[in-house]
Structure formats: structure tokens, C-alpha cells
N, C-alpha and C positions, 0 to 999 in steps of 0.2 A: 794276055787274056787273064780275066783276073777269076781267083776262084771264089766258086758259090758260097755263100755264107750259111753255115750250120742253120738249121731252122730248129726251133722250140716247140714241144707240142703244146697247143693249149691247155687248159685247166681242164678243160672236159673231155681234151681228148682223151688225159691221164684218167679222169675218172671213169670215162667210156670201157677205157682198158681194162684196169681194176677190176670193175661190175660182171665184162665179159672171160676176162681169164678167173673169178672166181666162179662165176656161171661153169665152165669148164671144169672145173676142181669138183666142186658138187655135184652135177651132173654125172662125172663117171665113177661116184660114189651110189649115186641111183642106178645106174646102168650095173655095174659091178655086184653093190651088196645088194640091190631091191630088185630089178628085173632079172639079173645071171641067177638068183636062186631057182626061183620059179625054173627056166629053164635048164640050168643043171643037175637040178631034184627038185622033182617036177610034184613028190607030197609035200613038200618041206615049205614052212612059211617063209614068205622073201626075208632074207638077208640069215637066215637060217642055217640056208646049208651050201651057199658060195661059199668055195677055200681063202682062208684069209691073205691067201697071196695071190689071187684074181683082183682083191680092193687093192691092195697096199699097191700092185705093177699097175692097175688103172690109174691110180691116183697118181704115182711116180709120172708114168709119159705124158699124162696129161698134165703135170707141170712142168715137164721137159716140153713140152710142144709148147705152152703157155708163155713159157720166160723169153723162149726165141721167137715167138709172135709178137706178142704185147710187153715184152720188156722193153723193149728200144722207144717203147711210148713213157709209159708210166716209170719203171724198174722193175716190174713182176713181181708187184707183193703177191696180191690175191690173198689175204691172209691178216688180220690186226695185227697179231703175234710178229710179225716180222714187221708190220710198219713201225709200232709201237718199238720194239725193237732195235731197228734201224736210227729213229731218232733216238735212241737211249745212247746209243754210240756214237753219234753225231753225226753220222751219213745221212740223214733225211731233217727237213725243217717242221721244228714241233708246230707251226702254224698252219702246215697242210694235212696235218695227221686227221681231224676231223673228217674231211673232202673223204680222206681215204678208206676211213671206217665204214663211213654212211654207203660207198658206195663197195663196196664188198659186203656189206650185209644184206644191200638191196641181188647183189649176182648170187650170194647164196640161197633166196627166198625165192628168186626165179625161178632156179633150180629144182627146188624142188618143188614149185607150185607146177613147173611145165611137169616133172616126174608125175602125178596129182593126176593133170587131165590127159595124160598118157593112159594112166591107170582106170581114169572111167571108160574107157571104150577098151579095156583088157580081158581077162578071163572074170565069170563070174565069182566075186568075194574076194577079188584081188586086193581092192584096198581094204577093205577090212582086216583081211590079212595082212597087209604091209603094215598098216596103222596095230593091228596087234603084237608084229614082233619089231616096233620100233621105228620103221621107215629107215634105216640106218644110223640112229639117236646112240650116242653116249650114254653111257650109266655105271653106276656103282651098286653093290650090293647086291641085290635079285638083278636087277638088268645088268647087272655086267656080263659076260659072255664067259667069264671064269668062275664068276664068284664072287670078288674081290671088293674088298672091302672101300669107306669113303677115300682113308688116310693113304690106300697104296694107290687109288688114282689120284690126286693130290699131287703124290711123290714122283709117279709115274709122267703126268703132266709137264712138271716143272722139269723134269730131267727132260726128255725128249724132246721137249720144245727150246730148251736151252741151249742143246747139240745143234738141233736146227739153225737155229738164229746165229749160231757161231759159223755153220759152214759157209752162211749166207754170207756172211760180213766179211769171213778169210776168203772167199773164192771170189770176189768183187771187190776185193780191198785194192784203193788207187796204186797205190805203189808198189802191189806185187800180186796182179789180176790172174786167173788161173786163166787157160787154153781151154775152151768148152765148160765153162763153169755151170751151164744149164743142165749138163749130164750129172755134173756133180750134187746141185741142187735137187736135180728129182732122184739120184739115185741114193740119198739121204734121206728123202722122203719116206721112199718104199721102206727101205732098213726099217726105219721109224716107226713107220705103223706095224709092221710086222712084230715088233716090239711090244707095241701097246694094245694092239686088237683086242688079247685074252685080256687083260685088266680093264679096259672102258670104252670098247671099241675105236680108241683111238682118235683125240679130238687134235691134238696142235694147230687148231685154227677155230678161232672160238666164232669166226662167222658160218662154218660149217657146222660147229655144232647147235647156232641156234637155227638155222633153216631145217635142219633136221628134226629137232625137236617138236618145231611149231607143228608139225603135224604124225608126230610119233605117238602123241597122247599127253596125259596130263602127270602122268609118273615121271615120266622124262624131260618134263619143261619145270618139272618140279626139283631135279637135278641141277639142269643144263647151267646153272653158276660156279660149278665145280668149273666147268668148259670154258668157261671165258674167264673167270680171274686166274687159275693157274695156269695157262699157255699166257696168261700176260706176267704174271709173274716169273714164269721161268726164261721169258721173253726179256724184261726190264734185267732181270741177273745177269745175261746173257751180253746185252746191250753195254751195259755202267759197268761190268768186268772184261769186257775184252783189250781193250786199252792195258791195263795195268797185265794182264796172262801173254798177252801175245804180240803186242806193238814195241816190247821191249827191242832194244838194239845197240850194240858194241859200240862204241863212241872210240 
């Protein structure tokens, strides 16, 4: 009897995947920082007075559920930062990087456009309220959640997004794959954002932080480019330095 031959997903089904495990990602960023407020401190404007580690454990298992759903399709970016990333290290082909962009920007817009007409049928001055403290938008300076100035999210950015991209690449690397590497991926995650919440809320996915923005207001889409070129930056560092830091080996 002969055995089945591996089957390929197609182009759309990869990008099917993308769209829906970034939908996922964002999503329990609405649920967590923009619905759990309201419900947890019930005066408090959304994303106000959820504990920073109700987003950061949403966000973690919903890319631990994500990577073991839709990884076996796509690879479980859900994220620029890691595709961009990925092909900086030469695991992914820079010829599909576009597909992948476009279609995690479109899962994180859903995201929070479903959050949106959630909210019109919520409590009265719900979105007003959401849209006044951000919808769950990155910032620096007055909107940051600390204080914190442009230079230390910048700084903040590049680093944690750089960690990330690296655990991705060591925990999935061909020649020496980790055992539950999805655990390891979202439990990087969580660490991460818990990390970065007080300095910019916490972006390492610059399609999260523009679907947030677009409807946080106009201060924070006036931001939201710190969110996308420094999680790609610290993304490309991450990428073109792992070879030379960690692929070494005793000949």
C-alpha cells in the first residue's frame, strides 16, 4: 500500500489562516483590555482599569490556541513582525511576505471593527468611552499608561520584539525543533507584554497596533508609526542576527 502524499495548503488558505489567527490576537485584546474593564471596574473607562496581566494571559493562550490551529496551515505568524522577521533569517520566502502583511492587517481591522458593532448595542457611552481611553491604541508620552517617553518606547519596542522573533526562530528551528513549541511562543508572549504594557501598552505586532488605532482617535493614529517601524526593526535585528549569535557550532 503506498503512502498518502503530504498535501500543500493553498495560497489562500495560508492567508485565510493569517487574517483568522490575527483576528484572534486582536480580538482577545478587545475582550481583555476594552470589554473586561467595563466589567471589572464597572466606573472605570475600558481598557482603564483591567490588570495588565488579564491582556498580556489573553493575548499569550490566544496565541497558544492560534499556533496549534492555524499553524500547521500558514506557520502562525499572525503578526508583520515575525513574518518580516522570519524571512530576515531565511525561514520564510521574501516573495510571500506581502500576501502575509495585507492579510494580518485585514484580521486585525476585523477585529476591532467586530469589537465597534459589539459596542453599539453595549451600555450607554460605551464607545465613546472606549474611543476616549484608546480602544486598546499604543502611545507614548500623555497616552502611554506610565508616562513614558517617545525614545523608551522606541527602545522598549525593539527589544521585546527582538526576544520574540528569536524564540520564534530557536523553538521552530529545523535541526533542533523544541517539544510544544506553541507553549513556548505564547508564553513569551505574555512575559513580553507584561514588560511593555506600563511604557506603550505594548505593541510587538504593528498589525495590532494599527487596527487599534484606527479607531482609538486621532492622537493615537498620530503615534501609531512608532508601532510599526520599531517592532519591524527590532524584528529585521532579530532575523539578520540569529545566524551569526546562535547557529554557531563545533566542527
Amino acid at each position: 500500500m503506498s503512502t498518502p502524499k503530504a498535501t500543500e495548503p493553498t495560497t489562500g488558505s495560508k492567508l485565510a489562516a493569517e487574517a483568522v489567527g490575527t483576528f484572534l490576537l486582536v480580538f482577545s485584546i478587545m475582550g481583555t483590555g476594552v470589554f473586561g474593564a467595563f466589567f471589572l471596574v464597572p466606573d472605570a473607562a475600558p481598557a482603564g482599569g483591567v490588570i495588565p496581566i488579564a491582556v498580556a494571559l489573553g493575548l499569550g493562550v490566544a496565541l497558544v490556541i492560534g499556533v496549534y490551529a492555524f499553524g500547521p496551515i500558514s506557520g502562525g505568524h499572525f503578526n508583520p513582525a515575525v513574518t518580516i522577521g522570519l524571512a530576515a533569517a531565511g525561514r520564510f520566502e521574501w516573495r510571500n511576505v506581502a500576501g502575509y502583511l495585507v492579510a494580518q492587517v485585514v484580521g486585525g481591522l476585523l477585529a476591532t471593527t467586530a469589537a465597534m458593532a459589539i459596542g453599539v448595542f453595549g451600555p450607554d457611552g460605551w464607545i465613546a468611552a472606549a474611543q476616549a481611553s484608546g480602544f486598546g491604541s499604543n502611545g507614548y508620552g500623555e497616552l502611554s499608561p506610565g508616562g513614558f517617553g517617545l525614545v523608551a518606547a522606541m527602545i522598549t519596542e525593539v527589544i521585546v520584539t527582538a526576544i520574540f522573533v528569536w524564540v520564534i526562530i530557536s523553538v521552530t528551528h529545523p535541526d533542533r525543533p523544541t517539544p510544544f513549541a506553541g507553549l513556548a511562543i505564547g508564553s513569551a508572549l505574555f512575559l513580553l507584554i507584561l514588560i511593555a504594557i506600563p511604557v506603550d501598552n505594548a505593541s510587538i505586532n504593528p498589525a495590532r497596533s494599527l487596527a487599534t488605532a484606527l479607531y482609538g482617535g486621532s492622537d493615537f493614529l498620530m503615534q501609531v508609526w512608532v508601532f510599526i517601524v520599531f517592532p519591524l526593526v527590532g524584528a529585521l535585528i532579530a532575523g539578520f542576527s540569529y545566524k551569526a549569535l546562535f547557529d554557531n557550532v563545533k566542527r
